[in-house]
N, C-alpha and C positions, 0 to 999 in steps of 0.2 A: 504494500500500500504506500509504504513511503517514497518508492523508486516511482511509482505512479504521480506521486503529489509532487515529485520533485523533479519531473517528465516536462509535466504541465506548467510548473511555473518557469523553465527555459522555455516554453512554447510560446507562452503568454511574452516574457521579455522579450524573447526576439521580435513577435511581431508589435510591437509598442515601440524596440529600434526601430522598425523598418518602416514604420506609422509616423513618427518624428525625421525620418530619412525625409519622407515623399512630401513632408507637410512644410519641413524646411525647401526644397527644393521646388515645390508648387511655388513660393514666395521668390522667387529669382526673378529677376527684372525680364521683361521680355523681347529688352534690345539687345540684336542675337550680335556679337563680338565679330563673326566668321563673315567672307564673305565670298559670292559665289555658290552660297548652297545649294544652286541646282545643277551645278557641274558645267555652267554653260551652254544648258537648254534653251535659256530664251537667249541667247545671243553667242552661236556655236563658234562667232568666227572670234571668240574671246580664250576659247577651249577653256583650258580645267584652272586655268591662271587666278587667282595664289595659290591654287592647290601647287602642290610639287608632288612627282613620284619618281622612285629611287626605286633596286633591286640589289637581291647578292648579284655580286661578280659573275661574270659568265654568259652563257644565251641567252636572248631577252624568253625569257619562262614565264609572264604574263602580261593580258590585256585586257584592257581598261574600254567599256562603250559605255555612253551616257545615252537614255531615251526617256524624254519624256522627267528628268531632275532625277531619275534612278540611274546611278553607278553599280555598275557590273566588274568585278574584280577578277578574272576566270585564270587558274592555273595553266598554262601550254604547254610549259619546258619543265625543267629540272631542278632549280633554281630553289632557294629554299624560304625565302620570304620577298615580300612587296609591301611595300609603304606608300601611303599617299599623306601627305602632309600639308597643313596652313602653319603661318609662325606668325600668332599675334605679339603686338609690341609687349615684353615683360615688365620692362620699364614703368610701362602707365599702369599695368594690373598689379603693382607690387600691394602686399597687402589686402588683398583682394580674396574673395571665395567666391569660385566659379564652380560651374558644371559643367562637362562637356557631353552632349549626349547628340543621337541616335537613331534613327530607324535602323533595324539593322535585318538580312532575310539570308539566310544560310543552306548552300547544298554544301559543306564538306565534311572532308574523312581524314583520318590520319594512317590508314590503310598503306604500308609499303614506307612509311615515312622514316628517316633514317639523322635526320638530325636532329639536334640536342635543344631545339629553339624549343620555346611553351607550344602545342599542335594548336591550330585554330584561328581565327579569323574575329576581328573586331576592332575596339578603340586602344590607340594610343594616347599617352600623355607623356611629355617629358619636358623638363624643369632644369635648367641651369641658373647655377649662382656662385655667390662667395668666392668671389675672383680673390687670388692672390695676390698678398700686397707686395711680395716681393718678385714673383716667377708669373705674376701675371697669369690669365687663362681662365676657366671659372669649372665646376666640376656639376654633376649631375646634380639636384637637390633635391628635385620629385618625379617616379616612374613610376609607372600604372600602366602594363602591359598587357591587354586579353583578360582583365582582373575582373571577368562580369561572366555571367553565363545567361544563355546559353554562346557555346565558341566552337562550337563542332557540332555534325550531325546536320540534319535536313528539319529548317522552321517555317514556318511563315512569319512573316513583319513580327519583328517585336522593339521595344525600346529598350535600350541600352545606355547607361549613363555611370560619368566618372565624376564626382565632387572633389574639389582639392584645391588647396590654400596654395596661395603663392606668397613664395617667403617675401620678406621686407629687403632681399640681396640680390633677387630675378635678373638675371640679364637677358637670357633668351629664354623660348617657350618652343615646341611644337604640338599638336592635335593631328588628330587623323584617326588611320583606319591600315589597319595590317595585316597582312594574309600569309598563313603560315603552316596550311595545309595542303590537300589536294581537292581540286574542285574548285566552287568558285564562291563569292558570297556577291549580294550586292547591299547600296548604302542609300536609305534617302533622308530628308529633311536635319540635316547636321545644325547642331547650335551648342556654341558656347555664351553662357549668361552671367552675371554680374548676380552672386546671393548673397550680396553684403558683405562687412570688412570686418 
């Protein structure tokens, strides 16, 4: 009985976090930071610009179509991962709590997959700061890599989102979406939002 009563009130907690998650996050401002969220739909001859995308070394191992503000990520080659990135200015969000979130709709697998990366597909964050006062340079300060689920398997649409402070030492920032399986995912309505300092 007591493994029972003590079942239940982790059950109850967790969803009271996850209730103060969505309640806090409902409250973000709803000027979106990002721009470009439809990938260059209403204006293709702009393409995916500030997006950026990068890959491992080697064959180009995937492609990217936008239809309709839906991004298509599909694996081709060999290759072990793809990024697609924005880099909002750190500078102005120092001190800041953002959210980055999501549509997000997923066919992959990790089936044959043979490197050591996290398997799956979704949101990035990554945080640079604390430049050196002597050597100069600034080092990681916040990573949040595929840190949601679902990030593998076959879904339909769902939201996906990463909360996270930016330190008061921010120099640079990136957001996006990272593909780290096989198969393909795609990405719609992206925003980064302003939920107080």
């Amino acid at each position: 009985m007591r493994l029972v009563v003590l079942i239940l009130g982790v059950l109850l907690a967790g969803c009271q976090l996850a209730a103060n998650d969505s309640a806090a996050v409902s409250q973000c401002s709803s000027d979106n930071l990002l721009a470009n969220t439809d990938f260059g739909s209403s204006d293709p001859a702009a393409g995916l610009s500030p997006w950026r995308g990068s890959q491992h070394a080697g064959e180009t191992s995937f492609r990217t179509r936008v239809n309709n503000g839906e991004l298509t990520i599909e694996k081709i080659g060999t290759q072990p991962w793809y990024r697609l990135v924005q880099a909002p200015r750190a500078r102005d969000l120092r001190g800041e709590s953002l959210v980055f979130r999501a549509e997000i709709r997923l066919d992959l697998t990790a089936d044959e997959l043979t490197h050591g990366f996290t398997h799956g597909g979704g949101l990035q964050v990554s945080v640079w700061g604390d430049p050196d006062p002597v050597m100069g340079g600034d080092r990681l300060v916040f990573s949040s890599t595929l840190e949601h689920e679902p990030r593998l398997g076959t879904t339909d649409w769902v939201e996906v989102r990463v909360p996270f402070a930016v330190p008061s030492t921010a120099t640079r920032m990136s957001v996006g979406f990272l593909h780290q399986a096989n198969g393909s995912m795609q990405v719609r309505n992206p925003g980064l939002y302003r939920c107080g300092s």
